[in-house]
C-alpha positions in Angstrom: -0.8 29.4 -1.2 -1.5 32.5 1.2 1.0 32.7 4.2 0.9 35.7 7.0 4.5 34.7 8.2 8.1 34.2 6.6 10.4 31.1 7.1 13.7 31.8 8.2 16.8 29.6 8.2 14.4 26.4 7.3 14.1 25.6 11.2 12.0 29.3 12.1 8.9 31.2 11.3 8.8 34.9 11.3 5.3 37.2 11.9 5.1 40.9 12.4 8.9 40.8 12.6 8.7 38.6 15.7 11.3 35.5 15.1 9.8 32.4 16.6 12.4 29.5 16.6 10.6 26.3 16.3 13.7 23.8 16.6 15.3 25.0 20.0 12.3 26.7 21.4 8.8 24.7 20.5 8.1 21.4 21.1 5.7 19.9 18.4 2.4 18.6 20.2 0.5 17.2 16.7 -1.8 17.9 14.2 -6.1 17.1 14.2 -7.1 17.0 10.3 -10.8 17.9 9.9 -11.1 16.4 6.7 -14.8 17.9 6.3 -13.7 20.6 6.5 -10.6 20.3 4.5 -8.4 21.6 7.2 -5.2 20.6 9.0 -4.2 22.1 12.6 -0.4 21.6 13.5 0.3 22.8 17.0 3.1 23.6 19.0 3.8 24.9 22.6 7.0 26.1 24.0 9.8 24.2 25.1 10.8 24.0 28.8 14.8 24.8 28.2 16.6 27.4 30.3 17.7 29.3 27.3 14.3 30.2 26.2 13.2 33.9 26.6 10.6 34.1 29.5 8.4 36.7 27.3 8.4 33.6 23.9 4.8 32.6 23.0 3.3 30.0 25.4 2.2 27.8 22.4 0.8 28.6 18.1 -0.9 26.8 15.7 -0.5 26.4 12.0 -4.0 25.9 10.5 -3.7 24.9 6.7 -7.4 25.9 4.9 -8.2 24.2 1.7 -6.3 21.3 1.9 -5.9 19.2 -1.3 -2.9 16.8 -0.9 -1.6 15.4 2.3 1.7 13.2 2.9 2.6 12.1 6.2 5.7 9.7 6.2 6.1 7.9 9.4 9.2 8.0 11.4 12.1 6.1 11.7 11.4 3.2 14.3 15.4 3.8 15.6 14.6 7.3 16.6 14.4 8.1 20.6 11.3 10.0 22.0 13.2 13.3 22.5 13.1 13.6 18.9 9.5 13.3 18.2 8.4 16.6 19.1 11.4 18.0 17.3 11.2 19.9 14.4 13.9 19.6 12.2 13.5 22.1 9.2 10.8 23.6 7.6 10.6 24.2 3.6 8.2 25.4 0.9 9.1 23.1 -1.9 7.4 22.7 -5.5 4.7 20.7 -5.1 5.8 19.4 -9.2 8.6 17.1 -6.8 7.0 15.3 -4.6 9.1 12.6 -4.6 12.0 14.6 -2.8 10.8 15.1 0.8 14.4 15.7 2.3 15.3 18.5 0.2 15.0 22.7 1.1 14.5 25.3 -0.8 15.9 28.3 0.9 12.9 30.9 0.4 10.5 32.6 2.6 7.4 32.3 0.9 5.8 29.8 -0.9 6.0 30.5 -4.9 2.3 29.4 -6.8 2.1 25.4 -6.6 4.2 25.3 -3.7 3.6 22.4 -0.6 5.4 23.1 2.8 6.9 20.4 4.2 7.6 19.5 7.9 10.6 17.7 8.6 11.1 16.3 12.0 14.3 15.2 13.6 12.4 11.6 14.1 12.5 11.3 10.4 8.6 12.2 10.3 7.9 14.3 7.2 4.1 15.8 6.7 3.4 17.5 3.5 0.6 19.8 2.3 -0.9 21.6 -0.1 -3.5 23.9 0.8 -5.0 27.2 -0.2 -3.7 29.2 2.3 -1.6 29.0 6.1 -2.8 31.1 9.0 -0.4 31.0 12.0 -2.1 32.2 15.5 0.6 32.4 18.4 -0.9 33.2 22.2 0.6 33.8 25.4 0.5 32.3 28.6 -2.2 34.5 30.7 -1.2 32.9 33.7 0.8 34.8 36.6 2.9 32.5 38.9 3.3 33.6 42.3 5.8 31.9 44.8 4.5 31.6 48.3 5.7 29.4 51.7 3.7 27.1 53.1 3.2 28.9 56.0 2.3 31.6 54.1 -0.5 29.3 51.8 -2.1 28.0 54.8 -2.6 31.5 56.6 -3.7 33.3 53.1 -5.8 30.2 53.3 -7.3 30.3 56.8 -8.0 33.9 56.5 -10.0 34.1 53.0 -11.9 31.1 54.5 -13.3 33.1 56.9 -13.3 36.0 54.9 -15.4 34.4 52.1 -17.6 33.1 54.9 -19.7 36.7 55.5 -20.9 39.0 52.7 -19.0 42.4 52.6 -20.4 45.3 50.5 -18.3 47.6 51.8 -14.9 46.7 50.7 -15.4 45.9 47.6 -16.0 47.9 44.3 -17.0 45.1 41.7 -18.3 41.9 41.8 -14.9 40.3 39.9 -13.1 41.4 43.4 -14.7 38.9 45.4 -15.3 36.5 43.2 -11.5 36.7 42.8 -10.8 35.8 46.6 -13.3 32.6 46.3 -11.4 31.4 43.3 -8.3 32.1 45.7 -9.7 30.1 47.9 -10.3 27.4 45.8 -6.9 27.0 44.6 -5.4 27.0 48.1 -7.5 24.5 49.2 -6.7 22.3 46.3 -3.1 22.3 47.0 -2.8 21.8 50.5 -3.8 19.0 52.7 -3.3 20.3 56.3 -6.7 21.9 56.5 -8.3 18.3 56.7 -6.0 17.4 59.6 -7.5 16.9 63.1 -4.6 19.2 64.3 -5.1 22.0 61.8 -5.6 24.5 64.5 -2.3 24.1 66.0 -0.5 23.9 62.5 -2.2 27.5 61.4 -1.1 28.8 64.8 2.8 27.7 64.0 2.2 28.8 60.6 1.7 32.2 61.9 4.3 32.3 64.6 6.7 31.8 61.6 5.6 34.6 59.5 4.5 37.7 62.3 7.2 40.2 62.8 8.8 39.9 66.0 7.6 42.2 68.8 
C-alpha cells in the first residue's frame, strides 16, 4: 500500500509537514465506493469549533485506488448523532488480523499487507485494503465580507443602475464587470426590500444612515 501522508497519534494525518487533526478539527461527511472502478472516497470537511485555526483546510478526501477487501461495521445503535461524524483513531493494522478491528498499531506508514482502519467514536469501523491512498486537502476560495443592511441595499441600488448602461471606459477586462453583475446577483438574492412598494423611501433612509454628516 502507497500513502503520500503519515499518521500521527492514531487520531491525525500528516502531508508536506502540515498536521491535519481529524478528531477535533474535521467532521467526517462519508464515503461513495465506485466499485467499477475499485475505488473508495472518504471525505471530510472542517469542523465549525472556535478553537480551529482560521487558515485549516476547508474540507480533504481520502481516495483508496485498487480496492480488494472492504469491512464496514455498523455503529452502535446507543451512540448520539454528535458522534457520527467523529473520528476516533485511525490505524494501519496487518491485514493477517482481521478479526481485531479495535486494536492500533502505533506506526506512520503502512508496512506490505497492511489495511487502514477507520474507527469512529459511534463505534463505526471501515476497513480497506487497497493498492495505494492519495489524500487531496483544498481550501475554502471564498472571501466573507461583513456589510450593514443599509450598506447592502445602497451597494445594491447603485450596481443596479450601474449594470443597467454599458461602460467601456472604466473598465480594463471583461471579468471586471462581469464581477459587479454577479455582485448584483447576490445582493439581490439576500435582500427583500427591493420588492417592496416603498423601496424608494427605504433606499433613501438607508443612505441618510451611511453619508457623512455635512
Amino acid at each position: 500500500m502507497k500513502v503520500n501522508f503519515d499518521i500521527k497519534d492514531n487520531h491525525a494525518i500528516e502531508i508536506a509537514g502540515r498536521h491535519i487533526d481529524l478528531h477535533n478539527n474535521f467532521d467526517f461527511v462519508g464515503f461513495d465506493y465506485n466499485l467499477a472502478d475499485r475505488e473508495i472516497k472518504l471525505h471530510w470537511k472542517k469542523s465549525n469549533g472556535d478553537w480551529i485555526d482560521k487558515n485549516e483546510f476547508s474540507s480533504l478526501v481520502l481516495t483508496h485506488k485498487g480496492v480488494t477487501f472492504l469491512r464496514v461495521i455498523e455503529k452502535d445503535e446507543k451512540s448520539i448523532n454528535e458522534d457520527d461524524s467523529c473520528l476516533g483513531e485511525i490505524t494501519f493494522f496487518p491485514s493477517t488480523e482481521r478479526e481485531k478491528n479495535d486494536s492500533i498499531v502505533s506506526q506512520s506508514k503502512p508496512n506490505d499487507g497492511d489495511d487502514i482502519i477507520y474507527m469512529f467514536e459511534n463505534g463505526q469501523r471501515i476497513r480497506i485494503h487497497c493498492e495505494q491512498i492519495e489524500l487531496k486537502i483544498y481550501k475554502d476560495t471564498n472571501l466573507n465580507l461583513t456589510v450593514t443592511k443599509d450598506e447592502a441595499l445602497v451597494l445594491f441600488e447603485f450596481l443596479a443602475r450601474f449594470n443597467q448602461a454599458e461602460h467601456p471606459e472604466i473598465f480594463e477586462d471583461q471579468a471586471e464587470q462581469k464581477t459587479l453583475w454577479i455582485l448584483e446577483g447576490q445582493l439581490e438574492k439576500q435582500l427583500v426590500e427591493p420588492f417592496r412598494p416603498n423601496y424608494q423611501d427605504i433606499i433613501n433612509e438607508a443612505r441618510n444612515q451611511i453619508r457623512d454628516e455635512e
